[in-house]
PAZAPA-4460 file (N, C-alpha, C; in steps of 0.05 Angstrom, whole numbers, plus 32768, in hexadecimal, padded with zeros to 4 digits):
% residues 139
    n_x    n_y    n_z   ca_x   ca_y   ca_z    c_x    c_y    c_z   seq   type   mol
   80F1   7EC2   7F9D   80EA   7ED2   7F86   80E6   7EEF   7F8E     1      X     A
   80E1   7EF9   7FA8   80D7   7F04   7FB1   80DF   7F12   7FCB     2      X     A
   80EB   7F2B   7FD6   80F7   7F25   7FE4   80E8   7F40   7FFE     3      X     A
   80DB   7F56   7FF4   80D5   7F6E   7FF8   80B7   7F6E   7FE3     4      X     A
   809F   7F6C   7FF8   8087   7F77   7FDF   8083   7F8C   7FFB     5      X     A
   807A   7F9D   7FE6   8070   7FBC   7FEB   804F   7FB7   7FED     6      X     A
   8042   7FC6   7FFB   801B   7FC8   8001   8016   7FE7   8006     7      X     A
   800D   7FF1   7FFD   7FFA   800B   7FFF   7FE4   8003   8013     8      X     A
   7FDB   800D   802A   7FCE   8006   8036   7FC1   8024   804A     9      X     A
   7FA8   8020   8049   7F9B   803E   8058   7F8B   8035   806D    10      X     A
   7F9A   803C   8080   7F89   802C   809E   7F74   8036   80A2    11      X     A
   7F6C   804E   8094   7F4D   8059   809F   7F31   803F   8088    12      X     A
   7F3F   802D   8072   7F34   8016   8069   7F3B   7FFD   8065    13      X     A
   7F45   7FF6   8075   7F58   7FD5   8076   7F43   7FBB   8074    14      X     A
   7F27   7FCD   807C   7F1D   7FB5   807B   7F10   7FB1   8059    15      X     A
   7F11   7FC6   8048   7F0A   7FC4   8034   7F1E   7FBB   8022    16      X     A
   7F3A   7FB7   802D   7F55   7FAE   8021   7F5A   7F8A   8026    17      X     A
   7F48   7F7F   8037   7F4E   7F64   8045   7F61   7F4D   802E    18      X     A
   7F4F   7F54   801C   7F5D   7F37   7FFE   7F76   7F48   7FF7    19      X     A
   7F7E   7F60   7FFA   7F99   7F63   7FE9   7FA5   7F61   8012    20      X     A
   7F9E   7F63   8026   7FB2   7F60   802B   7FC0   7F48   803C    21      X     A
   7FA4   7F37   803A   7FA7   7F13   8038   7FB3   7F0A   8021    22      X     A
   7FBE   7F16   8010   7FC9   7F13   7FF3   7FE3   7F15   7FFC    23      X     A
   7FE9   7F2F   8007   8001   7F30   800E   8015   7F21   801A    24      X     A
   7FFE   7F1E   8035   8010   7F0D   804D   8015   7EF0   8046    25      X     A
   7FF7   7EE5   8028   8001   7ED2   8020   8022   7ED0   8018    26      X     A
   8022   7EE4   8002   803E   7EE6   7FED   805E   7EE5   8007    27      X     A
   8052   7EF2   801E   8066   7EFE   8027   8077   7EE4   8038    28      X     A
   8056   7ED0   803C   8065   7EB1   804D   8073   7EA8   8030    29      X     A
   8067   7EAA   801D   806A   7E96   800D   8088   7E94   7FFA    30      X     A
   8096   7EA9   8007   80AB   7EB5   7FF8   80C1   7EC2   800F    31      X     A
   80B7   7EBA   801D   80BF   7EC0   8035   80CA   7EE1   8037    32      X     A
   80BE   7EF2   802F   80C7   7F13   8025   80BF   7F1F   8041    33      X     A
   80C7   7F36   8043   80C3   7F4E   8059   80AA   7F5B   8046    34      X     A
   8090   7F5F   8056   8079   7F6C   804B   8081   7F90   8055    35      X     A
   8082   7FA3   8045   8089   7FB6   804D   8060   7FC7   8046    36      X     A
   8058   7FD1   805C   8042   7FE0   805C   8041   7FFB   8064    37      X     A
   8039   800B   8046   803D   802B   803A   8021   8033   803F    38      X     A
   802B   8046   8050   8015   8062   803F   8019   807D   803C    39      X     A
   800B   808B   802E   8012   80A4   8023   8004   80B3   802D    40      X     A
   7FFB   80C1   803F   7FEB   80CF   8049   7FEC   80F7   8043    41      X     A
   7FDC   8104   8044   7FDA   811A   804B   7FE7   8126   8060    42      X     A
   7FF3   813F   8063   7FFF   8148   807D   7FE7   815A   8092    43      X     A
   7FC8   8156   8084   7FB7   8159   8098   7FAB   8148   80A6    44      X     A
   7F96   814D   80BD   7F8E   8133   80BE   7F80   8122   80BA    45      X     A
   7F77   810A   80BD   7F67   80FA   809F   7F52   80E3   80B6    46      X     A
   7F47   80D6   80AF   7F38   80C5   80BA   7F4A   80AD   80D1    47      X     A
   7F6B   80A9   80C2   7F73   8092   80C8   7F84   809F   80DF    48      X     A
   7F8F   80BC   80E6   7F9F   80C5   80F6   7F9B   80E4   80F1    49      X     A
   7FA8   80F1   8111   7FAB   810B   810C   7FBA   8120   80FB    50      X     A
   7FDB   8107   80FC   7FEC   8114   80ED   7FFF   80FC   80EC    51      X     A
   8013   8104   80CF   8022   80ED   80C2   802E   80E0   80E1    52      X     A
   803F   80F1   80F1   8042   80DB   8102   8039   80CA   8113    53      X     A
   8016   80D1   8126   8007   80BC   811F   8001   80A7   810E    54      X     A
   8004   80AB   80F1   7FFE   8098   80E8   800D   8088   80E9    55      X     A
   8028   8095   80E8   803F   8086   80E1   803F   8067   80F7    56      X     A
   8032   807B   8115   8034   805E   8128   8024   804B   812B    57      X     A
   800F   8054   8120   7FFE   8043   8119   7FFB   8028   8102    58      X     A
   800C   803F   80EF   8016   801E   80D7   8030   8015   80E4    59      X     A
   803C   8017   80F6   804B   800A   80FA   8046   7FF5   810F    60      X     A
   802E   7FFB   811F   801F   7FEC   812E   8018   7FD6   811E    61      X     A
   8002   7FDE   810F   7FF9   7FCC   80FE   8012   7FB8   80EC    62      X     A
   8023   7FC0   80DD   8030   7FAD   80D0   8039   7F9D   80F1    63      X     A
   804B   7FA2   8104   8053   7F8D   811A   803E   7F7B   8123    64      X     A
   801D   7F84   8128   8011   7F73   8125   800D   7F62   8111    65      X     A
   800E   7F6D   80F8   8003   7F54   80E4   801A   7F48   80E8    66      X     A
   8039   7F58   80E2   804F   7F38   80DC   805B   7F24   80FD    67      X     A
   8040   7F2D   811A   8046   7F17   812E   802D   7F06   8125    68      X     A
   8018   7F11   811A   7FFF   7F03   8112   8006   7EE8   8100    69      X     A
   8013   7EF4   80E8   8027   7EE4   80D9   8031   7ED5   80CA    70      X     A
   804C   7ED7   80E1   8066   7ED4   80E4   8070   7EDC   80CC    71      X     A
   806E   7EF2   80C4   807C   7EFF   80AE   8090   7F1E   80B6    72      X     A
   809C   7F21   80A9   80B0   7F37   80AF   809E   7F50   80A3    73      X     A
   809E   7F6D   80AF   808E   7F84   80AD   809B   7F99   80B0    74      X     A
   8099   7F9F   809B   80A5   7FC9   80A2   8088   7FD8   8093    75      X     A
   8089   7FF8   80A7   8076   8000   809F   8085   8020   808C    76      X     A
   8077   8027   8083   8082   8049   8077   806F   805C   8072    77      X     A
   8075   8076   807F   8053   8084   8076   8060   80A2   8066    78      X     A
   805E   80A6   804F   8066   80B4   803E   8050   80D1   8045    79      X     A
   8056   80E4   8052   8044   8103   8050   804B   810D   8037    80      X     A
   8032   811B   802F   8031   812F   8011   801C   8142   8014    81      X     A
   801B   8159   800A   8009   8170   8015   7FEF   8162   8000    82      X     A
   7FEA   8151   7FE8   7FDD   8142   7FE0   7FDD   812E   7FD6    83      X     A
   7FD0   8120   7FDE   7FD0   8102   7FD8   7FC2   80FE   7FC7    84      X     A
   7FAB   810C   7FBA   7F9C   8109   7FA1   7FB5   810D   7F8B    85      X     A
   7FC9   811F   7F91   7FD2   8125   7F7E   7FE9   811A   7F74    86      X     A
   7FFA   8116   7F89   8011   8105   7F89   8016   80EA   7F91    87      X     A
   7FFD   80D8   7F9A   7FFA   80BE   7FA3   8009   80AE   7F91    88      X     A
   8006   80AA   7F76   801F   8098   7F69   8036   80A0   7F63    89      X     A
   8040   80BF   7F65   8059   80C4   7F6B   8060   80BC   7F7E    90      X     A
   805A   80C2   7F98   8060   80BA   7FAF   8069   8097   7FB0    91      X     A
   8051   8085   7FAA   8053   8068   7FB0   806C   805F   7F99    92      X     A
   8071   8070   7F86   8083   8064   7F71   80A2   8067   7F71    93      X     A
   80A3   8081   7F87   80BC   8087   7F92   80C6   8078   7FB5    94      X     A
   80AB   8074   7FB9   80B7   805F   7FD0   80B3   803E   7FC3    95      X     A
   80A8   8037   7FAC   80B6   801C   7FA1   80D0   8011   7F9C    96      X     A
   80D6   8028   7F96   80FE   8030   7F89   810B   802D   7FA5    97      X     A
   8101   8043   7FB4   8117   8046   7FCA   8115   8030   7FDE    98      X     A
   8101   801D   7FE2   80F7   8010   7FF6   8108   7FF5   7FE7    99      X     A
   8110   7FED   7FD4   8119   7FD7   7FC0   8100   7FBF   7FCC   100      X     A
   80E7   7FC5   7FC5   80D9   7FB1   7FC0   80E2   7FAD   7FA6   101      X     A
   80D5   7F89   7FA0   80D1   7F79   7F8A   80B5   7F73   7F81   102      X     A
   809D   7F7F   7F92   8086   7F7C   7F8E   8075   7F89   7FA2   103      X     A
   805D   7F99   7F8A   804E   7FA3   7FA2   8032   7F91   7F95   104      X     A
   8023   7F95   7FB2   8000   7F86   7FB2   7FFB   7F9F   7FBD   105      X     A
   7FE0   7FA4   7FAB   7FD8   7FB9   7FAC   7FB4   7FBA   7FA5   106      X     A
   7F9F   7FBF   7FBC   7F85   7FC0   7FB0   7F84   7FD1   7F9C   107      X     A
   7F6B   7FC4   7F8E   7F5B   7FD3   7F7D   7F3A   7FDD   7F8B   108      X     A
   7F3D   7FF1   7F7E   7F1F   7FF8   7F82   7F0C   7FE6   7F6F   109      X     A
   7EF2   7FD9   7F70   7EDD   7FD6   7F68   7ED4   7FE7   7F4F   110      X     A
   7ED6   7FDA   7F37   7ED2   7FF1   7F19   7EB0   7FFE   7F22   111      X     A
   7EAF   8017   7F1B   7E9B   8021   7F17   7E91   8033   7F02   112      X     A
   7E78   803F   7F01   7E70   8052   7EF2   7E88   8066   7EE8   113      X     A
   7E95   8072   7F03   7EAC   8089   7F00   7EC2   8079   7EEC   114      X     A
   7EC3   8063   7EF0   7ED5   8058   7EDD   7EDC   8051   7EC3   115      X     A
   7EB7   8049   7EC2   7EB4   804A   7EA0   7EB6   8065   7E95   116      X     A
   7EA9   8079   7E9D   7EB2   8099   7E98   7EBE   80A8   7E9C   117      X     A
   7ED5   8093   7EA2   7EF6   809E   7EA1   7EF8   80B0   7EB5   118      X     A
   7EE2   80BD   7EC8   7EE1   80D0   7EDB   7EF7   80C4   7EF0   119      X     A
   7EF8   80B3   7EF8   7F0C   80A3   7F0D   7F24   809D   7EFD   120      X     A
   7F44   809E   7F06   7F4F   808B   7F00   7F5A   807A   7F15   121      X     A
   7F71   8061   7F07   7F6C   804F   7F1C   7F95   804E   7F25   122      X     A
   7F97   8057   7F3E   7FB3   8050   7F47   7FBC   8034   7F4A   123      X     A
   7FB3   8027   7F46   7FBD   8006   7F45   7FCA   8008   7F21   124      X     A
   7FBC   8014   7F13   7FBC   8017   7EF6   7FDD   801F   7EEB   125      X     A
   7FDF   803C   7F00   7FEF   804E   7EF1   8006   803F   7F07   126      X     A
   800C   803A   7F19   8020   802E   7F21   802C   801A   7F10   127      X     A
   8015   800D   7F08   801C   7FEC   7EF5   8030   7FF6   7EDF   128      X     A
   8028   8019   7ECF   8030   801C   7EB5   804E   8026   7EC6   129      X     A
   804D   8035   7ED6   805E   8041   7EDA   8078   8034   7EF4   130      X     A
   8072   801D   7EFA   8087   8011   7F0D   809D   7FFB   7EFA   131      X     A
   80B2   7FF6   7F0D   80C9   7FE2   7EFB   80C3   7FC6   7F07   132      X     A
   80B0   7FC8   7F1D   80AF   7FAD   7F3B   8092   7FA0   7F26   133      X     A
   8089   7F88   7F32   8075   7F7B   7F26   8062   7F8E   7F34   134      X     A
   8047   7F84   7F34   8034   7F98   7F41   8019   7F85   7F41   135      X     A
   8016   7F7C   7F5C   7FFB   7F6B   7F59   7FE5   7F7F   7F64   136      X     A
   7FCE   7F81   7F54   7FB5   7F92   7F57   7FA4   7F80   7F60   137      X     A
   7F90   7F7B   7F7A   7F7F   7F64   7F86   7F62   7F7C   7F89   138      X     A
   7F5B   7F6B   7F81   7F3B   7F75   7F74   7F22   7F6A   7F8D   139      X     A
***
């Protein structure tokens, strides 16, 4: 059913990502798909790396470990943008297309105060309205 799911993933918080991305590696045995793991980073430098191409080796580290961990197939992609507040679902929505996933898993943040007062919004949200791929949001 499934052949390519897409993951947004920010290594400077993986451990606050664990259920979407035990979600994943579920979907990804279970369908036997290539797990492809994105991020969009800033072109300065950020908590998770100095610069995109650090990071870049670093998610690529990480996906070969998770898909020998496993036994799932892994590509990594790290998308630079001078902002990522600003262009984060441009960015993830143009590498859904080009990447030909059929599905992304994707955390959610925890609803809060900022949320009820609309002060936050939520990128799991606007991807959902705005992608053609299914879109699982893990809470």
């Amino acid at each position: 059913m499934y052949s390519k799911i897409l993951v947004p993933v920010d290594l400077a918080h993986t451990e606050k990502m664990s259920k979407a991305l035990n979600t994943a590696i579920d979907m990804a045995k279970h369908y036997q798909a290539t797990l492809c793991y994105v991020t969009v980073t800033n072109t300065t430098p950020s908590a998770a790396a100095h610069n995109p191409e650090e990071l870049a080796e670093k998610l690529a580290t990480f996906a070969s470990e998770q898909g020998q961990a496993h036994d799932i197939d892994t590509e990594s992609t790290v998308i630079s943008t001078a902002d990522t507040a600003v262009e984060l679902e441009k960015k993830l929505l143009d590498v859904i297309k080009e990447s030909g996933a059929d599905l992304v898993i994707m955390a959610s943040h925890p609803p809060g105060i900022g949320d009820k007062l609309h002060i936050l919004h939520s990128n799991g949200a606007n991807i959902v309205r705005h992608s053609d791929v299914s879109v699982f949001v893990v809470r």
